[in-house]
DRENTI-282506 format. One line per field, with one value per residue (C-alpha): residue number from 1; residue in three letters; z, x, y. Coordinates in pm, 1 decimal, always signed. Layout:
// DRENTI-282506
resi	(NUM_...)
resn	(ALA_...)
pz	(Z_...)
px	(X_...)
py	(Y_...)
//
This chain:
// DRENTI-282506
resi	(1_2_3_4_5_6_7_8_9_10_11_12_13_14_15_16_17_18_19_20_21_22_23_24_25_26_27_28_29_30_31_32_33_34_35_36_37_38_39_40_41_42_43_44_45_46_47_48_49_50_51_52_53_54_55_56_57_58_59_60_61_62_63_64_65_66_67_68_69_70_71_72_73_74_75_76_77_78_79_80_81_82_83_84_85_86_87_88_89_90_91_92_93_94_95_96_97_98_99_100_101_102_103_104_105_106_107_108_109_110_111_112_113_114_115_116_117_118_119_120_121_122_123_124_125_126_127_128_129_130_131_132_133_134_135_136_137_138_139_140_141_142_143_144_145_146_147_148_149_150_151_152_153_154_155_156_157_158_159_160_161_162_163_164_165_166_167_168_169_170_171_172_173_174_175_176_177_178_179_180_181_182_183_184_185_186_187_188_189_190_191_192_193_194_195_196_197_198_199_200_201_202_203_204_205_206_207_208_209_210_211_212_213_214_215_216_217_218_219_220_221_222_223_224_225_226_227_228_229_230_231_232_233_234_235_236_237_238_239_240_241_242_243_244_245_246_247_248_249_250_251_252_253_254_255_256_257_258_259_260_261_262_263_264_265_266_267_268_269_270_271_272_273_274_275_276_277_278_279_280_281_282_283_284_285_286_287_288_289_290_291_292_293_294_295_296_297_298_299_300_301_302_303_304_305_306_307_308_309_310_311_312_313_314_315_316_317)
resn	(UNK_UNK_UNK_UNK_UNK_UNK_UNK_UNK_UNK_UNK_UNK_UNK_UNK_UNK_UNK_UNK_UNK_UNK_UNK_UNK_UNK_UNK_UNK_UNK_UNK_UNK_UNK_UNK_UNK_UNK_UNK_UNK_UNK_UNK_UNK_UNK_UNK_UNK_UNK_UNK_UNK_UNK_UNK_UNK_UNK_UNK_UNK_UNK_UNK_UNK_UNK_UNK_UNK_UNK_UNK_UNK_UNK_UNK_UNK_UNK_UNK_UNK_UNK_UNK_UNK_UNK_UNK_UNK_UNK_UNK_UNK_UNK_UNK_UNK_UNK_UNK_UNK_UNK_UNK_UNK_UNK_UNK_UNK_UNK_UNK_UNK_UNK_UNK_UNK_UNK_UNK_UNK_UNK_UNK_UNK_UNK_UNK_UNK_UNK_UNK_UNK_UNK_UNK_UNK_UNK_UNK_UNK_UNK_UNK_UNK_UNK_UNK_UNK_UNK_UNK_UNK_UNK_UNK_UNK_UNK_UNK_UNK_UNK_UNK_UNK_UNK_UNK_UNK_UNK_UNK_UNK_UNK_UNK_UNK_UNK_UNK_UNK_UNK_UNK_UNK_UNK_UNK_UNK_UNK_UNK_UNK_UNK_UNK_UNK_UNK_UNK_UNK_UNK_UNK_UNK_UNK_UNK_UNK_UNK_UNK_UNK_UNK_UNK_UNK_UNK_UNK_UNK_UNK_UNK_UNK_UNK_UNK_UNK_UNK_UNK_UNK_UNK_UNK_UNK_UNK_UNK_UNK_UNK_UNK_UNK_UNK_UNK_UNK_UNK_UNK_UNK_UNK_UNK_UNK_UNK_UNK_UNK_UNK_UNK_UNK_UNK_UNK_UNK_UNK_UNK_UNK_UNK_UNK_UNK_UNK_UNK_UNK_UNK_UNK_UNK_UNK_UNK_UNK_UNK_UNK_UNK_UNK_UNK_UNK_UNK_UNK_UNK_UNK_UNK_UNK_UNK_UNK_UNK_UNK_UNK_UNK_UNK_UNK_UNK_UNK_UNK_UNK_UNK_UNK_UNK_UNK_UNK_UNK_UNK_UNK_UNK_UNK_UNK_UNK_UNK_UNK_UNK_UNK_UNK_UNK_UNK_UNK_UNK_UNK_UNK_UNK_UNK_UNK_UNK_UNK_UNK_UNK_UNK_UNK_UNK_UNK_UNK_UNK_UNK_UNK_UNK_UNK_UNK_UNK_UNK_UNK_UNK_UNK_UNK_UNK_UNK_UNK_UNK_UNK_UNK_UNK_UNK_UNK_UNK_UNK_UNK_UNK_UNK_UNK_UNK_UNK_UNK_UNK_UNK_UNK_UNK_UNK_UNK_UNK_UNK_UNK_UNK)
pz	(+1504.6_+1314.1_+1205.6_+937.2_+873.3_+521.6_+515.7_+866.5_+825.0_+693.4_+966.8_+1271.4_+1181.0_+1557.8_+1762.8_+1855.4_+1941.0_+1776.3_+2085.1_+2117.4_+1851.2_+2114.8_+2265.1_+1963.2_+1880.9_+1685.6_+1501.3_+1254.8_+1131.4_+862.4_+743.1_+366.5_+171.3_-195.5_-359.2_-485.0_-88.7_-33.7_-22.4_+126.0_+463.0_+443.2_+470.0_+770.6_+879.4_+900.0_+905.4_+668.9_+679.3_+395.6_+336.2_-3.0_-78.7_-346.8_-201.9_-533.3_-670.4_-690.9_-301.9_-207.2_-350.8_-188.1_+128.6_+189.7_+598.9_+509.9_+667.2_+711.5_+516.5_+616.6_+462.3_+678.6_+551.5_+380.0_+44.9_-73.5_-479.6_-372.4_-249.9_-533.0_-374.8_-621.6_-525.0_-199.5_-222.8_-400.8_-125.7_+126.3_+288.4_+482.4_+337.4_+570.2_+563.1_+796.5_+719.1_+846.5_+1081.3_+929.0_+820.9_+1078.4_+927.7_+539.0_+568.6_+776.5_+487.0_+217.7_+372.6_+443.8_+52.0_+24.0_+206.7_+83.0_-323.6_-200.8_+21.0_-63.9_+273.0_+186.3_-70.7_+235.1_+448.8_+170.5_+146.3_+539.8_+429.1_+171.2_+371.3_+239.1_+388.5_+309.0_+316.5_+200.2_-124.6_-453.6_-239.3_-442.8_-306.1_-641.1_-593.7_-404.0_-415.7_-147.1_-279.0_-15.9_-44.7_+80.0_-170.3_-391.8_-474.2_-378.9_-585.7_-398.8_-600.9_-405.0_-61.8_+215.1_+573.7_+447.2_+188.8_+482.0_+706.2_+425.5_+353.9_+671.1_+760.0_+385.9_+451.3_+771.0_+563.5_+379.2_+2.0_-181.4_-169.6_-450.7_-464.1_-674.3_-616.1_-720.5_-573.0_-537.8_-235.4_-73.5_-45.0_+329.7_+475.4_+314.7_+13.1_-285.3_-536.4_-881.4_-1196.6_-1253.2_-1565.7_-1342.2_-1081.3_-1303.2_-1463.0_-1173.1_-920.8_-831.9_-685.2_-766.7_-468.4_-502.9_-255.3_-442.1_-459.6_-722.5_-925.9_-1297.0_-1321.1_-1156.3_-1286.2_-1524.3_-1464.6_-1405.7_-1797.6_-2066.1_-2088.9_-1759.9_-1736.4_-2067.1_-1798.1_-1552.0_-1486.9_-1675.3_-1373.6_-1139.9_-865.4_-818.4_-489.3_-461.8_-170.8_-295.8_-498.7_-801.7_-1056.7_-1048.9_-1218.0_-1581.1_-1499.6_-1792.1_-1877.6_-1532.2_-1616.7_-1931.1_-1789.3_-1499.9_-1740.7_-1959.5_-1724.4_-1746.9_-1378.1_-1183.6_-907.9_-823.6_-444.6_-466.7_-146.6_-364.7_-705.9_-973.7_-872.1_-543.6_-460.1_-747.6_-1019.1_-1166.8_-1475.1_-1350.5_-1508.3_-1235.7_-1022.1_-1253.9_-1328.8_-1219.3_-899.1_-803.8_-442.7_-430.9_-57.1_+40.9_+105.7_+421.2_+480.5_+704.3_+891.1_+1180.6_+1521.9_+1626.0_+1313.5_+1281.6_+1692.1_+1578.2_+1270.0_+1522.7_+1803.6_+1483.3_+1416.6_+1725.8_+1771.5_+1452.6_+1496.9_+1816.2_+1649.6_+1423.2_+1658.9_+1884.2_+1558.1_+1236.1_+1114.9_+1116.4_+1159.3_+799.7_+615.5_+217.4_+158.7)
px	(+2847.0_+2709.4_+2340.3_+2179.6_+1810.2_+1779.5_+1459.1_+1225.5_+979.6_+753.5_+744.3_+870.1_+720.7_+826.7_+580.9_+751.0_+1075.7_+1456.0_+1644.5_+1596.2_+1932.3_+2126.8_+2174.5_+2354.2_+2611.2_+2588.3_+2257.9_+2203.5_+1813.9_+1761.6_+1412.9_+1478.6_+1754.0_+1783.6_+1904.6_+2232.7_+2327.6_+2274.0_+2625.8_+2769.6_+2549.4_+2630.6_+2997.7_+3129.4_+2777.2_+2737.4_+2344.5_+2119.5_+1777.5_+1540.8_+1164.5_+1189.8_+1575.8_+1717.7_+2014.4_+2218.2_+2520.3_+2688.0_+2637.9_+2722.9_+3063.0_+3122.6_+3010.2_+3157.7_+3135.7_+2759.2_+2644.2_+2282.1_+2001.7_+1663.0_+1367.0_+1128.5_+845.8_+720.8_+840.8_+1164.2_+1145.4_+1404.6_+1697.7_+1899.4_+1908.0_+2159.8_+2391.3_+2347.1_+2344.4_+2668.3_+2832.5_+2700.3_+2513.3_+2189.1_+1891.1_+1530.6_+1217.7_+931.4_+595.9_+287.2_+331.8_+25.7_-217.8_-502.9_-422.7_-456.3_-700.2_-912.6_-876.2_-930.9_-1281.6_-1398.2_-1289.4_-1519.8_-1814.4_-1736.7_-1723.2_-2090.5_-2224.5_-2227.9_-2172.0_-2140.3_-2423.3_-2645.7_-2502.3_-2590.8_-2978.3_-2967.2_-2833.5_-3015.5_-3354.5_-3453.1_-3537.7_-3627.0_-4009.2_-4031.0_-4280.6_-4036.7_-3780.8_-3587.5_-3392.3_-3163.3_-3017.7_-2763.0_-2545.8_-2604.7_-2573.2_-2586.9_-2306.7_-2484.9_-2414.6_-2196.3_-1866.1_-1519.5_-1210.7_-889.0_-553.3_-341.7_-459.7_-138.6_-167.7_-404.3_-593.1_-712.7_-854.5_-1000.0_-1191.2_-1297.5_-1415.0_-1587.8_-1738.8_-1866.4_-2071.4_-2192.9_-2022.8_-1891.6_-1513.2_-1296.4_-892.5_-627.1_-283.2_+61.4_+80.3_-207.4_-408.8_-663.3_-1008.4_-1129.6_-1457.2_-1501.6_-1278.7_-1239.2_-930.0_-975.4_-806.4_-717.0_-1003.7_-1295.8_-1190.0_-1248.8_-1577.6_-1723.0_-1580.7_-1834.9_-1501.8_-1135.9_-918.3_-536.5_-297.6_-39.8_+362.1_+494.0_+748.3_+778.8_+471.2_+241.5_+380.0_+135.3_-117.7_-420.8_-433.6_-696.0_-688.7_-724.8_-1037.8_-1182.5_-1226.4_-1384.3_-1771.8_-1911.5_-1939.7_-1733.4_-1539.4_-1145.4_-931.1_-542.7_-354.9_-67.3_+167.4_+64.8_+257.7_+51.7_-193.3_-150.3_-275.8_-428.5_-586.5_-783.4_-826.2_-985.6_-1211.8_-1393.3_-1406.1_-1569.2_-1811.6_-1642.7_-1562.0_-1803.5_-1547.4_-1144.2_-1040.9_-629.8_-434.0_-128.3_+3.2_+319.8_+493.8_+426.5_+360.5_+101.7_+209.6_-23.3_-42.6_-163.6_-501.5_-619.8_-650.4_-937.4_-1094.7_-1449.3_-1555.5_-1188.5_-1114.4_-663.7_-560.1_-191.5_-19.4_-156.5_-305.5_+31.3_+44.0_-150.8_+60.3_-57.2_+69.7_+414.5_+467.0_+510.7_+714.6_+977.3_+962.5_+1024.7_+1344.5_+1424.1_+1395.2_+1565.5_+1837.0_+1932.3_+1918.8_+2182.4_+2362.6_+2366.0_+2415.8_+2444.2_+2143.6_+1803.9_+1423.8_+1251.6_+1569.3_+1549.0_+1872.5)
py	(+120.8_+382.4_+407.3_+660.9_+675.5_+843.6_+918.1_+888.9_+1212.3_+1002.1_+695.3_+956.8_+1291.4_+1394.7_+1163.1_+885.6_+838.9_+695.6_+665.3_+311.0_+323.9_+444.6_+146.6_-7.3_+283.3_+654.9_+726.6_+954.4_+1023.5_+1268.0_+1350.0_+1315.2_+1254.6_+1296.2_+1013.0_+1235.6_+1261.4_+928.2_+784.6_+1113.1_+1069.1_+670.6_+736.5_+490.8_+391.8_-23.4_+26.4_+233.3_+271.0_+384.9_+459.1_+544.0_+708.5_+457.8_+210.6_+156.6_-22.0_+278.1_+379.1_+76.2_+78.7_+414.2_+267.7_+6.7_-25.8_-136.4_-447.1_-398.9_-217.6_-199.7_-40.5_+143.5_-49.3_-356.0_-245.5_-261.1_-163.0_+135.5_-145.1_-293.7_-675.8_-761.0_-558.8_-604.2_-963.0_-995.2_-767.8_-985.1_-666.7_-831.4_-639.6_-702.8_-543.4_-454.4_-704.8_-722.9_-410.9_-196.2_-493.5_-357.0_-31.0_-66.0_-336.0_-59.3_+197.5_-39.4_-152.4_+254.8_+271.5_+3.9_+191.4_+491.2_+348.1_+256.0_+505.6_+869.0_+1004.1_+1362.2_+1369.1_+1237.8_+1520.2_+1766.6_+1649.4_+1752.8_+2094.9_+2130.6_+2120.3_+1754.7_+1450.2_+1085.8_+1073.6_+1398.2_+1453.0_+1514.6_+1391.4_+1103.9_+818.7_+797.8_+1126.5_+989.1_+669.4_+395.0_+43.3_-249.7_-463.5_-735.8_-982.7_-860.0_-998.4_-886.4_-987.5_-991.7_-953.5_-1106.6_-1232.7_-1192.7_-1085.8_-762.5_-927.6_-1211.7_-931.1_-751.5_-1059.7_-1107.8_-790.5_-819.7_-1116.1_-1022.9_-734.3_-1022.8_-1004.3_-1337.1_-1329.2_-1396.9_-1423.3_-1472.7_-1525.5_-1610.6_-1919.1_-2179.8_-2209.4_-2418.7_-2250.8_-2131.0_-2102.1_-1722.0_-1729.7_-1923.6_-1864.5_-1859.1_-1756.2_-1358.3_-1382.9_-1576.5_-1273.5_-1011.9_-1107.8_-1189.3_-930.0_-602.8_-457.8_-539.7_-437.3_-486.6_-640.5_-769.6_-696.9_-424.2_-677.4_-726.7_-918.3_-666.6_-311.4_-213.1_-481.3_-267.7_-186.0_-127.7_-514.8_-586.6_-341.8_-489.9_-836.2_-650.9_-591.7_-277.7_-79.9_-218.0_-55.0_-51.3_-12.3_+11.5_-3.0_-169.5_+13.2_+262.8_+151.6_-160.1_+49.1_+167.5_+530.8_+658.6_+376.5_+364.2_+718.6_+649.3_+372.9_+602.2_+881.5_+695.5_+449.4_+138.8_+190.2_+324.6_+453.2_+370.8_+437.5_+480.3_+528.5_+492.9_+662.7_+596.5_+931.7_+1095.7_+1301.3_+1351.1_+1512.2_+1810.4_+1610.4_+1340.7_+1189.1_+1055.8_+1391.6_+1518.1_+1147.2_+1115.8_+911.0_+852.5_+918.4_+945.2_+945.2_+997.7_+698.7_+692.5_+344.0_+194.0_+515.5_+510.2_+580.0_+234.9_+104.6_+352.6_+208.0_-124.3_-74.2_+118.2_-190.0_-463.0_-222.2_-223.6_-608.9_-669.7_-431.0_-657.4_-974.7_-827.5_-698.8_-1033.0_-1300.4_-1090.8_-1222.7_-926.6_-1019.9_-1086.8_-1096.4_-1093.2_-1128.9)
//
């Protein structure tokens, strides 16, 4: 059997390890592909894996010795299911593998949407001190999040420990979901519009389909608390860009934390490169080594049960 991985820089930069494909025929791993050499490096293989190189219609029918297709990740926006489906190519994915890991992020984004932890450093340098006469505490941000409420969009494997860990700080948890739910101990589901109104901090954790692209508009805003705060670390087309430009520019948000963006790497043109109080990180919330060391032993594990009954771990199709 032949294996490609189109794209594995970004899981395997070089400190970890692929070998573990050996054991189930001839592997391939290039560090990126672009999508026009897709279908030329497929030739023959019967698995493909992809972090973000696009698995099309078109590659498929030159590739027709596909069986398997597996994206690197949880996400799987780059696979066209349809075509896969109709080929009877098994397409699975990668959950739950970096929850500790982007719920981690998404509560320092939290802090740090709340704590100015390098305008408290600069007071140091800049010969100041609390106590101090002239000295005065409103020079720099530090807002207790004791509670305040924390609107979850979405509430999967990653929104439940963010909550937790939220909770534990001692803010009122909101969520909202697709799909109804019973309320827990620490969070109560509501509607998208109670969320919003009531929410000191928005944070995203929901899917990128045709529901959610472009949710995060100047509508969506208008339903927020002047002043609230907004994380993402879902996917950034959730977010209508300029408008959530537009909003911290103007107030409306006091601060966006975005591990995530529409095109990226971030384009110079972006708006929300030069909006105010918006911290952009790069995609970096799943990719801890602990996290990354798990993703590769669920390939591994999944890759097996293919091999042993055709059938892979967390199949979508």
């Amino acid at each position: 059997m032949k294996i490609v991985v189109l794209d594995g820089f970004a899981v395997n930069p070089g400190d970890l390890s692929w070998d573990f494909f050996k054991k189930y025929g001839e592997v391939e791993v290039f560090a990126k592909t672009p999508d026009s050499e897709c279908a030329e490096k497929c030739v023959g293989a019967t698995a493909v894996y992809t972090n973000r190189a696009k698995i099309t219609d078109e590659l498929l029918d030159k590739c027709p010795t596909i069986k398997y297709v597996s994206a690197l990740g949880t996400g799987f926006d780059m696979i066209d299911i349809d075509a896969c489906k109709k080929r009877g190519v098994a397409v699975v994915n990668i959950p739950a593998y970096s929850t500790a890991s982007v719920a981690q992020l998404t509560i320092q984004f939290l802090l740090t949407l709340h704590a100015d932890i390098d305008g408290m450093q600069g007071i140091v340098k800049d010969g100041m001190w609390t106590g101090i006469p002239g000295y005065q505490y409103q020079r720099v941000l530090f807002t207790e999040l004791e509670g305040l409420t924390l609107g979850l969009v979405g509430c999967g494997n990653i929104g439940g420990r963010v909550a937790s860990a939220a909770s534990a700080l001692g803010m009122r948890i909101l969520a909202h979901t697709a799909h109804s739910h019973d309320d827990t101990d620490i969070i109560k589901y509501v509607p998208l519009d109670t969320l919003l109104g009531e929410a000191d901090t928005v944070s995203l954790h929901c899917p990128l389909n045709d529901s959610t692209r472009g949710m995060v508009n100047a509508q969506f805003i208008a339903k927020m608390k002047d002043g609230a705060r907004l994380i993402n670390t879902s996917r950034g087309a959730v977010l209508n860009e300029k408008d959530v430009a537009d909003a911290l520019n103007r107030g409306k948000l006091a601060g966006a934390a975005l591990d995530v963006l529409a095109n990226e790497p971030a384009l110079p043109e972006n708006p929300l490169l030069t909006a105010k109080n918006c911290i952009i990180t790069p995609h970096i919330a799943w990719a801890s080594k602990a996290s990354r060391e798990r993703l590769l032993a669920v390939l591994d594990a999944s890759m097996d049960n293919f091999v042993k009954t055709g059938v892979g771990l967390n199949r979508i199709v």
